[in-house]
Structure formats: C-alpha cells, structure tokens
C-alpha positions in Angstrom: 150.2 190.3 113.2 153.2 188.2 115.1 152.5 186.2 117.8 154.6 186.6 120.9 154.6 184.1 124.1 153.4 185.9 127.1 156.4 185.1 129.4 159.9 186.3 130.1 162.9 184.0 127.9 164.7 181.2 129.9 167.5 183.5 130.6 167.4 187.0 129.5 170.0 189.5 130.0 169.5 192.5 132.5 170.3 196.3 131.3 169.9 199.1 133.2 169.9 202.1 131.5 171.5 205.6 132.9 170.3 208.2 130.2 171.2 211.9 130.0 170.4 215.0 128.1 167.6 214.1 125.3 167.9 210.3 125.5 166.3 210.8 129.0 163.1 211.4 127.3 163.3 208.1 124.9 161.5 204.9 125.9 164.8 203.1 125.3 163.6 199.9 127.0 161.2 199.4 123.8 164.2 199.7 120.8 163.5 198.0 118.1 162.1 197.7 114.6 158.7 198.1 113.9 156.3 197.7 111.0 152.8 197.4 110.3 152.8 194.3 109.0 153.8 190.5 109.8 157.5 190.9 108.1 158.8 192.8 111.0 159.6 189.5 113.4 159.4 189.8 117.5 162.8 189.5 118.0 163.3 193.1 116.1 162.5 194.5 119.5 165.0 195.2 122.7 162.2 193.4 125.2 162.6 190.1 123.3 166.4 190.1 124.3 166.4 191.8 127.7 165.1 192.8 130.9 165.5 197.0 131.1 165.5 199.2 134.0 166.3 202.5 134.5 168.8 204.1 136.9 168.3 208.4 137.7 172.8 208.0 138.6 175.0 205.2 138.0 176.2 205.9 142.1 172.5 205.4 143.2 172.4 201.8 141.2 175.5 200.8 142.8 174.2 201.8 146.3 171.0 199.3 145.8 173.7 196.4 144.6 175.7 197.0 147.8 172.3 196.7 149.8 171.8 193.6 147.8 174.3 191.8 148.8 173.8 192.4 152.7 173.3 188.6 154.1 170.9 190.3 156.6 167.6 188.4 156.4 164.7 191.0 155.1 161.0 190.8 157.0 158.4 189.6 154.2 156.9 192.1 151.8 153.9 194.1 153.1 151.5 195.9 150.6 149.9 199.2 150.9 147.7 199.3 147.6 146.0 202.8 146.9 143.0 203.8 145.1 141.6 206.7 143.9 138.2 206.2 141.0 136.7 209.8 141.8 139.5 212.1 143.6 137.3 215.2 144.1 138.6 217.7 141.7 140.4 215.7 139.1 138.7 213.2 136.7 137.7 209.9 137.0 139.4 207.0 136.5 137.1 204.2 137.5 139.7 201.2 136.1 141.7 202.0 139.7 139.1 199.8 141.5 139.4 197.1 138.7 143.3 196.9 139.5 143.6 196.9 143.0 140.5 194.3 143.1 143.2 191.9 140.9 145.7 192.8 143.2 143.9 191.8 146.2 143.0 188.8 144.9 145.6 187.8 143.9 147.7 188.5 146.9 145.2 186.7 148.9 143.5 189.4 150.7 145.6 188.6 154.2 145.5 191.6 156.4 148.8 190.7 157.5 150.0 190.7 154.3 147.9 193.0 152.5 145.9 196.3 153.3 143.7 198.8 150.8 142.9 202.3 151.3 140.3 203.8 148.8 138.5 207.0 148.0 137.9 209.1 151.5 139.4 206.1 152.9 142.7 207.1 151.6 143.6 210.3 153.3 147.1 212.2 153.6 147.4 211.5 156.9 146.1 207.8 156.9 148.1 207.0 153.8 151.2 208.5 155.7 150.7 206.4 159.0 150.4 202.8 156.8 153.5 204.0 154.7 155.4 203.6 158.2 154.3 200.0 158.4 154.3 198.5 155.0 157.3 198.2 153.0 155.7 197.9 149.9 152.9 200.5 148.1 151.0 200.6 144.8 149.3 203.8 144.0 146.4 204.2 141.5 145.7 208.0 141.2 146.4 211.2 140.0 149.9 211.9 140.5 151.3 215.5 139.7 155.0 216.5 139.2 156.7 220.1 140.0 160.0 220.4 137.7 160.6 223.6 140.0 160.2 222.1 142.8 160.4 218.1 142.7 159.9 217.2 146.6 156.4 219.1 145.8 155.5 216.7 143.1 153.3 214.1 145.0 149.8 211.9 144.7 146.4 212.6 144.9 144.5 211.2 147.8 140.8 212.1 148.9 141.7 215.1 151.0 144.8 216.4 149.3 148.4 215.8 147.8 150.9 213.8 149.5 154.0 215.1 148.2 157.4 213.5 148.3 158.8 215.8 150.7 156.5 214.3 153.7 157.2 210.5 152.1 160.7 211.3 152.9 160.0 212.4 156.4 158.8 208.9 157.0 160.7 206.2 158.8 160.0 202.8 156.3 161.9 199.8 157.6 163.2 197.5 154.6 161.5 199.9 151.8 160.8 197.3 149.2 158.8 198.3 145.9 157.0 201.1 145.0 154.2 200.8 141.6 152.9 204.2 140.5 149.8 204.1 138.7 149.6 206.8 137.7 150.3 209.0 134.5 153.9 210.5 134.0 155.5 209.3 137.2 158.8 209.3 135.1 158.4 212.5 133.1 161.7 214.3 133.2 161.8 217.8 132.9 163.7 219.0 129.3 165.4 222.1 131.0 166.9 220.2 133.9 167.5 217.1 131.6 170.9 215.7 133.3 168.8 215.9 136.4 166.1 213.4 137.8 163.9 215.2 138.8 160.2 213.0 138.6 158.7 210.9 141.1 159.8 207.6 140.4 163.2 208.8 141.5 162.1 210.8 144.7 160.8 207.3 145.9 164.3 205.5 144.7 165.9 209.1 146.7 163.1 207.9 149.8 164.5 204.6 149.8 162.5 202.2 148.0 164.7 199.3 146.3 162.7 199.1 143.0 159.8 201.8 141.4 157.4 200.7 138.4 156.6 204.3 137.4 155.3 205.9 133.4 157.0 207.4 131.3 153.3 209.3 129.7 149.8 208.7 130.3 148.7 205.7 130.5 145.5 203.9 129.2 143.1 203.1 132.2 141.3 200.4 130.7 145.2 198.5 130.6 146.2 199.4 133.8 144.6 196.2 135.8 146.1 194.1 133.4 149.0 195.3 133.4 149.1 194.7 137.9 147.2 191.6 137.5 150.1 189.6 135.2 153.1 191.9 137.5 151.3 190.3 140.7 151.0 187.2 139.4 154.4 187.3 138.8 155.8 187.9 142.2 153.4 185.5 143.6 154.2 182.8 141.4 158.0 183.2 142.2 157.4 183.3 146.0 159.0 180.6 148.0 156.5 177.1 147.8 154.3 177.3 150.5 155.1 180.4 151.7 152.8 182.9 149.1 154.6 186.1 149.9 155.5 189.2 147.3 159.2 188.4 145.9 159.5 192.4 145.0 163.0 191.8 144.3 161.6 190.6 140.8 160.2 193.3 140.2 162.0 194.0 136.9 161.2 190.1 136.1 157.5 190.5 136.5 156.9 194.0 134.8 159.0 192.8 131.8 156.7 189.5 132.0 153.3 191.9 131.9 154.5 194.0 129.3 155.3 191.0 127.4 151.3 189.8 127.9 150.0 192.6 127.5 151.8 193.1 124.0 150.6 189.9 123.0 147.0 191.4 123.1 147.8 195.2 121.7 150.3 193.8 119.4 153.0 196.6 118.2 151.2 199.0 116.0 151.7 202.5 116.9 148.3 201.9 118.9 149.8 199.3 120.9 153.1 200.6 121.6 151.4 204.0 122.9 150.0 201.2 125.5 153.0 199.2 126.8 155.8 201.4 126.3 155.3 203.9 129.0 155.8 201.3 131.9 159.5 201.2 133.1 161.5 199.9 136.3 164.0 202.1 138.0 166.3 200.8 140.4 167.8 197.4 141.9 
C-alpha cells in the first residue's frame, strides 16, 4: 500500500462544488483512481490536488464571500461541543465521549473558550440556551433527517429532538462553524435532488459560515480521530500566543484529517467507506 504524508500540500487549490440532479449524491471531493494494489499512485486522487467543499446554491456561496470580506473585527470562536454515548431510545455510540474528550483537550478545557454538554446534561432546552452564546458547535449524536419536511430534520439530545426549525429561531451572533457528527447530515433526498434539503445546509440556511457534515454513516471507532487531527488543525493555525479556534480553516483542517486518517485506512474500498463521507459546505 502507498504511503501518503498526513498534512495538506504547500499550496493547494480550493474547489467548491455546486452539484445537481444525481451528481448530488457522489462523493465528488474523493475523485480519483483507485486500485488494490501499490501501482495506483496518491496523486490519482482529487484530495492530493485540492481542498473541496460543497456549496447547497452558487448565490449562498457568494453571500458567505461577501461576509468575508467585511473588515469588521469578529469576537473569538466559542465552542459548544455535544455528546450523546446512550441517547435513550436509539443505540449506542460510546466513541462520542472518546471525541469530545480530544476535543476538550485539545482546546484547552477554558470555560471561556470552551463548554460540553453530555448525556441528560444535554437537553433541548439547555442545548438551545448555549447555542445563543457560543458561535461555534460540534455535535456527536444521532441526527435524523425529514426529506418532507427538512426544518423537522434535527439532533438527538437526552430529552428529545432539536430540530432545525427552533435552531433557526435562535439569535447566534458571529455564527462560526458547525461539525455534525453524526451519520448522514448531508444525505440529499433523490426526489427533490436540485433541492438541499439535509441538515448541513439548514445550519449554512441558520447562518453558520462553515458545516463539516456526512455524506453516510460513519464509523464510530474513526470519528475521534477524525476531530482530534481537525482540532488540531485550527489550534495550530491560531494566532501565536493567542490559542483560539481559527474556524475559518475549517476546509484546511478537515482536508488535513482526512488526509491522516487515510494514511492509516489507506484507499481500499474498506478505507474509502471511512474517509469519504466527511465534507465541508460553505465559506
């Protein structure tokens, strides 16, 4: 198997994609060609050459450049990180505690900086409340998605759904990042395909500047590894001596985790069913 080095190229080129009809249910991000053995070189895939993210309109990317390029000075990033290892009712995913652990570590564990809900600590209400405050959010739960009605589509917290249609009712100053643990947060619907209608693209519609979301399930066991190199990341590209969340490289740092994590799985049809489903939409 090729070996790959674990960090993004000196200067790689930005795409956003805009898909429609069937192409929005193709992993474009991960192009490339594959093999099962050590002929098929790295650079045969699109994530050696590029840094992809997704777009649900071509208008909604241009309204995030415009924001971009406001000269208004933006507060510091402020995480709300969410857990969920036994959401009563729905399976258990015990690897949420691993990943929000990382997180907190590496972030510092500053309560001005940083705060974690988990298990009956994250409640509907409670989650709603910090949301107001925090410009920033990772989720790590069940997430469920209504094609007939997307502002139902929502997360699983300890005492119910929070669905998009109260996010939206909430006032978020500076709405930053948004990382959706969670399976199928980017699932498309193939009736309405010219439409977005999946949750990483309600939280683009609520206002948040970038969303990591999943385009299919995703493997537990991989999902702290996956937030530990993405925080890492952002840390690491903070202004020196001031270790705050850059989430405006978002699409840097999730194209940096997916390359480490790829140099562990490696590209059989094993390890692409691991990386692949992670995408950025947005800015």
């Amino acid at each position: 198997m090729f070996s790959l080095k674990p960090h993004v190229p000196m200067n790689p080129r930005r795409l956003w994609w805009c898909p429609t009809g069937p192409l929005a249910f193709l992993p474009l991000h991960a192009a490339g060609i594959y093999g099962l053995n050590e002929t098929c070189a790295p650079s045969s895939c699109l994530s050696n050459f590029a840094i992809s993210s997704y777009t649900p309109t071509v208008s909604s990317l241009l309204v995030r450049v415009n924001d971009s390029a406001d000269v208004q000075p933006v507060p510091p990033s402020k995480l709300l990180i969410i857990s969920q290892p036994n959401t009563p009712g729905r399976s258990p995913i015990p690897c949420t505690t691993k990943e929000i652990d990382a997180i907190w570590k590496i972030i510092g564990a500053n309560p001005s900086d940083c705060l974690r809900l988990e298990a009956e600590a994250a409640t509907v209400t409670r989650v709603k409340l910090e949301m107001a405050s925090h410009s920033s959010i990772h989720f790590a739960c069940h997430a469920s998605q209504d094609v007939k009605a997307p502002l139902m589509s929502g997360f699983y917290l300890h005492d119910g759904r929070l669905e998009l249609m109260e996010i939206m009712k909430l006032r978020v100053t500076h709405s930053e990042l948004a990382f959706l643990s969670a399976c199928q947060t980017s699932t498309g619907d193939e009736k309405l395909s010219e439409e977005a209608v999946h949750l990483a693209a309600g939280m683009l519609a609520v206002g948040y500047r970038g969303v990591v979301a999943t385009m299919w399930s995703i493997k537990d066991k991989y999902g702290p590894v996956v937030a530990e190199s993405f925080y890492e990341y952002l840390m690491n590209k903070a202004t020196p001596g001031k270790p705050r969340l850059d989430t405006a490289n978002a699409a840097h740092a999730l194209h940096h985790a997916i390359q480490c994590i790829r140099e562990q799985v490696g590209d059989t049809e094993r390890g692409l069913l691991t990386w692949v489903p992670y995408v950025h939409f947005g800015y």
